[in-house]
N, CA, C and O atoms as CSV, one atom per row, in Angstrom:
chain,resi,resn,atom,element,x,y,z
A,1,UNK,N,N,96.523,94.647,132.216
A,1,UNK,CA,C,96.915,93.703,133.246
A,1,UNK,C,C,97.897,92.676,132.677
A,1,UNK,O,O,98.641,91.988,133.376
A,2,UNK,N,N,97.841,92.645,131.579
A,2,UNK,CA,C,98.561,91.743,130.808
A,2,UNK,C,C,100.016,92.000,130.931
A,2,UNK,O,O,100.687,91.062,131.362
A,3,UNK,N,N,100.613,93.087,130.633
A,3,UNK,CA,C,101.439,93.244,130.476
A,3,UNK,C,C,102.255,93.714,131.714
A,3,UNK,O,O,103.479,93.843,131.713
A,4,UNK,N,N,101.421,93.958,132.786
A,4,UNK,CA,C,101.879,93.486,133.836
A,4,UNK,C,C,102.470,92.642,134.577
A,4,UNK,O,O,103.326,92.880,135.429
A,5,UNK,N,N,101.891,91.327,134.176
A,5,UNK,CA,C,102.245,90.055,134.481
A,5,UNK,C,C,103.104,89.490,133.528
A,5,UNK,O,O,103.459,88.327,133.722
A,6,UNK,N,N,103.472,90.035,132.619
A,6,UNK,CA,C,104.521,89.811,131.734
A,6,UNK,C,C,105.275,90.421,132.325
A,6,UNK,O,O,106.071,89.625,132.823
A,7,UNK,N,N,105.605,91.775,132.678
A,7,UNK,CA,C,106.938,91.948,133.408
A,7,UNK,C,C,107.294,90.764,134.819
A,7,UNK,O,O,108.245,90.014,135.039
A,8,UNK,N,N,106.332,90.990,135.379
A,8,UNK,CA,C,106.558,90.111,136.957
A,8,UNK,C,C,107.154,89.062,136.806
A,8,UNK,O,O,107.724,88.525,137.756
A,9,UNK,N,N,107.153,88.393,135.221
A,9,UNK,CA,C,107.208,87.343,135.127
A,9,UNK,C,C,108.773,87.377,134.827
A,9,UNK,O,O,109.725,86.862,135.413
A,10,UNK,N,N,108.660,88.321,133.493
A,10,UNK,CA,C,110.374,88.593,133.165
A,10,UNK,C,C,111.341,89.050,134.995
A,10,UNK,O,O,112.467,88.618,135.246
A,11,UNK,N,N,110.731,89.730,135.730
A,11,UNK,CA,C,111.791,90.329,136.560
A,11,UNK,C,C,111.974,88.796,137.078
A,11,UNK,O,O,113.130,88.426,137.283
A,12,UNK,N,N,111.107,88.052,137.259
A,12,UNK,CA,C,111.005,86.970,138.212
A,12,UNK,C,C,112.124,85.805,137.604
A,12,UNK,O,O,112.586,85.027,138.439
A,13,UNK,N,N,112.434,85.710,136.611
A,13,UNK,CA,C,113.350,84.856,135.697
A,13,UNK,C,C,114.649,85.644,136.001
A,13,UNK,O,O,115.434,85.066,136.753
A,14,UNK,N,N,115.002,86.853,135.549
A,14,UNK,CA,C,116.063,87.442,136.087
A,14,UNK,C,C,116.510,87.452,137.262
A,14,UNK,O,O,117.694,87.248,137.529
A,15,UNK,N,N,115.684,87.671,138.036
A,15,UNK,CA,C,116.442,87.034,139.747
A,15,UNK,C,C,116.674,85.874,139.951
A,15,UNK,O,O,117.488,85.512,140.801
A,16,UNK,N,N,115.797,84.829,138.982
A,16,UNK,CA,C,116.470,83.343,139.401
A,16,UNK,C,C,117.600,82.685,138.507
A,16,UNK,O,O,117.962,81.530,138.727
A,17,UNK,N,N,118.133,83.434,137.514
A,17,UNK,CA,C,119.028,83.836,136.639
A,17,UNK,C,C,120.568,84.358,137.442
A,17,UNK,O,O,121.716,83.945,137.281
A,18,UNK,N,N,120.145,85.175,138.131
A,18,UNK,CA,C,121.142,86.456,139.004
A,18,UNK,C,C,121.297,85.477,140.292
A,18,UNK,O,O,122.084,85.942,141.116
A,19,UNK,N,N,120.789,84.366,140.612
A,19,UNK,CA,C,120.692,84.196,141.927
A,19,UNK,C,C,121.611,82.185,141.792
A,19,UNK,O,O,122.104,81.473,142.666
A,20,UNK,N,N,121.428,81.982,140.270
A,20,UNK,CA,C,121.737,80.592,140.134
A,20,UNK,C,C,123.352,81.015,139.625
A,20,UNK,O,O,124.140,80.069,139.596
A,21,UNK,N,N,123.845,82.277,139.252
A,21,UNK,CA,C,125.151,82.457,138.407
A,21,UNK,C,C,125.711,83.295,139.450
A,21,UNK,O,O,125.168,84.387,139.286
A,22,UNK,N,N,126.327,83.352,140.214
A,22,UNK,CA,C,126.819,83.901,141.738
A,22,UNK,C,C,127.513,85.162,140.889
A,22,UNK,O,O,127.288,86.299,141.303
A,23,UNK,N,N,128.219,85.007,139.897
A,23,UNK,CA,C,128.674,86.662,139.339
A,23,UNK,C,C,127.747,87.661,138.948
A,23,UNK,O,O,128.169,88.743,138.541
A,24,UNK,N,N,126.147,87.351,139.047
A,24,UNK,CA,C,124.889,87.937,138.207
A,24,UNK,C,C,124.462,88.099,139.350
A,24,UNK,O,O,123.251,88.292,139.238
A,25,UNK,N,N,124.850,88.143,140.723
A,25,UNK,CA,C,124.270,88.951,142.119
A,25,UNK,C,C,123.322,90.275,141.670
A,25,UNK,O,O,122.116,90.337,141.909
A,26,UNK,N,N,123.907,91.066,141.145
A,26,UNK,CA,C,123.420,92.503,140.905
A,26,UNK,C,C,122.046,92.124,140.360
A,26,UNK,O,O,121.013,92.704,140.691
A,27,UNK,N,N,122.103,91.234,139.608
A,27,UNK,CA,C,120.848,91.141,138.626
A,27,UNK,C,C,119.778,90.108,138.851
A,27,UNK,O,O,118.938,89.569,138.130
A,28,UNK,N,N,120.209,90.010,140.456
A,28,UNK,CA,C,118.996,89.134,141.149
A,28,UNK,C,C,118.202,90.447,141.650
A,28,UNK,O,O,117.021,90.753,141.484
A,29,UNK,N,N,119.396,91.218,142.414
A,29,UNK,CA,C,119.078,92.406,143.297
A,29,UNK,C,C,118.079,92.779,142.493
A,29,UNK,O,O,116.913,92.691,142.879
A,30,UNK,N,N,118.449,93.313,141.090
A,30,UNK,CA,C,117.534,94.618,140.242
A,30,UNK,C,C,116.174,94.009,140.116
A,30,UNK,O,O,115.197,94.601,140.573
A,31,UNK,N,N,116.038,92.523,139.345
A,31,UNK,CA,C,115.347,91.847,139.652
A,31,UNK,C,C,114.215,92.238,140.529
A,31,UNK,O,O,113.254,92.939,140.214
A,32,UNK,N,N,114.571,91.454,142.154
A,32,UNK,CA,C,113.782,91.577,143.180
A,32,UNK,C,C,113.508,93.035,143.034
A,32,UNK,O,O,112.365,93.157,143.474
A,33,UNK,N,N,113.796,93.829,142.777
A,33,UNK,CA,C,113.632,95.162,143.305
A,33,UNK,C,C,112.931,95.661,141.843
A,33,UNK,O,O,111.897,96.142,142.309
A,34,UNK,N,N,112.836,95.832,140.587
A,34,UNK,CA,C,111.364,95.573,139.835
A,34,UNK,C,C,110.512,94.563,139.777
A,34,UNK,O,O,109.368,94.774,139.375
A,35,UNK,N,N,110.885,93.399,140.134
A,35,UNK,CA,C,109.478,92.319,140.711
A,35,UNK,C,C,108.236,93.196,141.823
A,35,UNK,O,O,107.018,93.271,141.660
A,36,UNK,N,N,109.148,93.814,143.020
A,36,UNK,CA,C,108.123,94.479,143.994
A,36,UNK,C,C,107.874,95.421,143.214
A,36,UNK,O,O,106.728,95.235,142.806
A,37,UNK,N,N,108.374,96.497,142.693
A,37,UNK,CA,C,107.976,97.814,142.111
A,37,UNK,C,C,106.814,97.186,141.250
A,37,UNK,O,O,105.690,97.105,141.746
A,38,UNK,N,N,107.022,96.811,140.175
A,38,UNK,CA,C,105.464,96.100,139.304
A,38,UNK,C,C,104.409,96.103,140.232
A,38,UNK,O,O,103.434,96.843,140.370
A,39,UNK,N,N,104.868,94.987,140.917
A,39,UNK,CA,C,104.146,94.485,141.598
A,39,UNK,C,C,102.719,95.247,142.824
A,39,UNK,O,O,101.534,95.038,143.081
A,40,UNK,N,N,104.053,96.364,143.331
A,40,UNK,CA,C,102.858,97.199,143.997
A,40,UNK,C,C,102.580,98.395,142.958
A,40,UNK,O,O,102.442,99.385,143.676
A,41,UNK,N,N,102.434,98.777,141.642
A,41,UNK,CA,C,102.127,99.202,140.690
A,41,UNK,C,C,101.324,99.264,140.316
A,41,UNK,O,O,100.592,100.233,140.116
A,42,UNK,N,N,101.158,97.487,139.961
A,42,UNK,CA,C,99.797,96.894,139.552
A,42,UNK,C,C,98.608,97.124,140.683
A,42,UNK,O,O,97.531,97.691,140.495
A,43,UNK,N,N,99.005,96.642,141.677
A,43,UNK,CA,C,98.136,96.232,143.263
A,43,UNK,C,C,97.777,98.021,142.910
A,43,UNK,O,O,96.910,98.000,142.036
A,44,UNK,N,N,98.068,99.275,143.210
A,44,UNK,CA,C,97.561,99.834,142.767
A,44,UNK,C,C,96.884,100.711,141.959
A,44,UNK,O,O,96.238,101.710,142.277
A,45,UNK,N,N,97.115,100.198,140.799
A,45,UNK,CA,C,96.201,100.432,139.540
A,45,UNK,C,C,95.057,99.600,139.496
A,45,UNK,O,O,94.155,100.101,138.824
A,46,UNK,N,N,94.810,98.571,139.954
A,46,UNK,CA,C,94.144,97.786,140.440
A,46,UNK,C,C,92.931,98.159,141.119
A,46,UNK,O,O,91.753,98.021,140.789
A,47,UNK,N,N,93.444,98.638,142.091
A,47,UNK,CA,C,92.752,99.633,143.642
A,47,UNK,C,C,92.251,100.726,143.024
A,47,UNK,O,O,91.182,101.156,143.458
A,48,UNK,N,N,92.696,101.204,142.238
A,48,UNK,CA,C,92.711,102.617,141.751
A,48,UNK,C,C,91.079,102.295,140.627
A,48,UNK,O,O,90.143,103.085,140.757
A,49,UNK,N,N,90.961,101.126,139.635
A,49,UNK,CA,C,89.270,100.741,138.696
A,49,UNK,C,C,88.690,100.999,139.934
A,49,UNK,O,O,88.125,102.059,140.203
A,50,UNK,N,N,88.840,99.871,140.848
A,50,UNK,CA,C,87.624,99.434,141.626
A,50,UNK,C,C,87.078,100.489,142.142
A,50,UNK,O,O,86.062,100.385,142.828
């Protein structure tokens, strides 16, 4: 789980990175778009112990 939330965390810096430097657009996009991927990853690996 750990290292889960270590990515979420990294994608989550990169989009606000990509999103504060208007030429780093792309790398908000990629960002947001492995923030959700993790994200519903985790949610079910998660689902998947219980």
């Amino acid at each position: 789980m750990g290292l889960i939330i270590t990515l979420l965390i990294i994608w989550l810096v990169l989009s606000i990175i990509g999103f504060v430097l208007e030429g780093l657009l792309w790398l908000a996009i990629i960002g947001l778009v492995l923030f959700v991927g993790t994200a519903v990853w985790g949610w079910v690996k998660r689902k998947a112990r219980a």
